[in-house]
C-alpha positions, 0 to 999 in steps of 0.5 A: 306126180308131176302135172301134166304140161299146158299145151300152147300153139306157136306156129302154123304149119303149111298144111294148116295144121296147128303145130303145138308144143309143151310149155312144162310148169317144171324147172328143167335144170341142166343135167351134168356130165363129168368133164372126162367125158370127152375122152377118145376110145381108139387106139392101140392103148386102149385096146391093151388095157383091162376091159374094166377101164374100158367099159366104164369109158363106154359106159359114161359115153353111153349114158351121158349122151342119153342125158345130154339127148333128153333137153332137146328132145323135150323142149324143142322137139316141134323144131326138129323131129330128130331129136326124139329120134337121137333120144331114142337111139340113145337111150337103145345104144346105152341100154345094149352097153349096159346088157353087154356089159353086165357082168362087170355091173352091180347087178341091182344098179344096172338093173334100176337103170336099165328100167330107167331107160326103158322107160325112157325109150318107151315114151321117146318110141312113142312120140317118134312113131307119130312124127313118123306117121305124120310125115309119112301121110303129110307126103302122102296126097294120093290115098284121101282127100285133102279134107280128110287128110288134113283131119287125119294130121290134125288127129295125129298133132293132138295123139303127138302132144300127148305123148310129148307130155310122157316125154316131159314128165319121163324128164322130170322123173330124171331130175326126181330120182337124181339119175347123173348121180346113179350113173357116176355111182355105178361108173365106181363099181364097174369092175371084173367080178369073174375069178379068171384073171381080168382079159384087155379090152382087146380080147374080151370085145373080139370074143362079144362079137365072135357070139353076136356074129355066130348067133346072127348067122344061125338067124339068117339061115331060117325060113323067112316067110312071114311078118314076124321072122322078118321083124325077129331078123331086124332086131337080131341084126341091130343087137350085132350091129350094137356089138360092132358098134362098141368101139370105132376100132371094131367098126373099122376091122369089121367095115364091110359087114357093119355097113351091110347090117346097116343098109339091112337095118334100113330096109327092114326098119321101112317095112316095120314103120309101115306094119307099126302105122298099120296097127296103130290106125287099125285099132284107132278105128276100133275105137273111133267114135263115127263111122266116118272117122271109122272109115278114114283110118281103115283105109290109111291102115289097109293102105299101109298094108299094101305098102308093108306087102311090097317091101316084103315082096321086094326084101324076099326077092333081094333076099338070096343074094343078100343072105349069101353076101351076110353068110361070107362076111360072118365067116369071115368076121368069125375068122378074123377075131 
């Protein structure tokens, strides 16, 4: 098991909270990538060759770029709060490719490495909600007091210092288990395993989104009228927008359509970081040990609530229009493939 990283304050932040990093007792060594994995993935030539060539380009892509998101992430995360976002994403677009592409896997090394990820994402997911949350009540002067403010933020950096040290070891866990070696292993064997003949690229990511964007127009014909269809819409929209986001060629046929499930993506991921910061305070009040502190994070949650209530307001009454534009450009995608 790997020990649990010091903690060493390097820098005091403007609100006069200790900012604190990790200084890991581990080696962290450079994990490598092949030197092909710059190779472009537009154009025509790529689109007429064998999904399965195709497929190992995207898949090394993806999966590198997870390995190259880990060191900043884990070692300069007080310097910028986005590289454990782009990990987190990472780790979300090479897990999607890897589901996407499934059949063309051995299925107990997709699986390992789809844990792995999971895994990896679960400890990224973490640290990004805190960062998160802090910056959210760091801009936020109306809702307490400074003094209880800044105990809050000062609560906040220590729960963030915990969950950097889960980042630390999740890295070590990817020297351990020798994971650019179980990605170049699986690279070998993406193959077509299906008894028809192998289709191009072309025609087998026209038929992925053909799916994706038939099964999000079901979703968006459902009643939304509560906190849980909404969060079930966002996340129906980022598996379409993972789909469209395979190939840049499939960004651009489709443009029109991606950048609307993006701004939906936006919209709805706002109004899911304030229902996540809600549970999140309302169950660090059940386990506060004053009434005070008690008090303090029930007040931020109710707060959160009242913001997560409006954004729906705002998103039910933007809806309609929205809903009709999202139906003709489905339509339209679904005829165009």
């Amino acid at each position: 098991m790997a020990k649990v990283p010091d903690v060493r304050v390097v820098s005091p932040a403007a609100t006069g909270l200790r900012v604190m990093t990790v200084a890991s007792s581990v080696t962290l060594r450079t994990l490598n990538r092949p030197s092909n994995h710059t190779s472009a993935l537009t154009g025509e030539e790529l689109s007429s060759r064998k999904v399965s060539a195709v497929v190992a380009m995207i898949l090394r892509h993806r999966l590198f770029d997870v390995l190259d998101a880990v060191p900043p992430a884990v070692q300069r995360w007080h310097e910028d709060v986005e590289h454990v976002h782009a990990l987190r994403v990472a780790t979300r677009r090479a897990s999607s490719a890897l589901k996407a592409f499934g059949d063309l896997l051995p299925p107990r090394k997709a699986k390992r490495l789809r844990k792995e990820l999971s895994q990896l994402r679960k400890a990224a997911g973490e640290a990004r909600d805190l960062d998160v949350l802090y910056m959210r009540l760091e801009r936020d002067t109306s809702s307490l007091s400074e003094k209880r403010r800044v105990q809050l933020l000062k609560f906040i950096a220590r729960r963030r210092v915990k969950a950097q040290n889960a980042l630390v070891n999740a890295r070590t866990r990817l020297q351990d288990i020798k994971l650019p070696r179980q990605i170049k292993r699986l690279l070998k064997r993406v193959r077509w395993r299906a008894k028809q003949p192998e289709p191009t690229y072309r025609t087998a990511i026209d038929g992925m989104v053909e799916c994706a964007a038939a099964i999000f127009l079901t979703e968006i014909e459902r009643d939304i009228h509560s906190v849980d269809k909404i969060h079930e819409l966002r996340i129906h929209a980022k598996q379409l927008r993972y789909v469209l986001d395979l190939e840049v060629d499939t960004i651009r046929k489709h443009q029109h359509l991606y950048r609307a499930i993006k701004q939906l993506q936006n919209r709805l991921g706002d109004l899911n970081d304030h229902d996540v910061a809600r549970l999140r305070l309302l169950s660090w009040s059940k386990q506060a040990n004053s009434g005070e502190r008690q008090r303090m994070f029930k007040s931020v949650s109710q707060r959160c609530k009242r913001a997560a209530k409006q954004e729906i307001k705002k998103f039910r009454q933007r809806w309609p229009q929205e809903q009709q534009e999202l139906r003709a450009l489905l339509l339209d995608c679904n005829r165009s493939v």
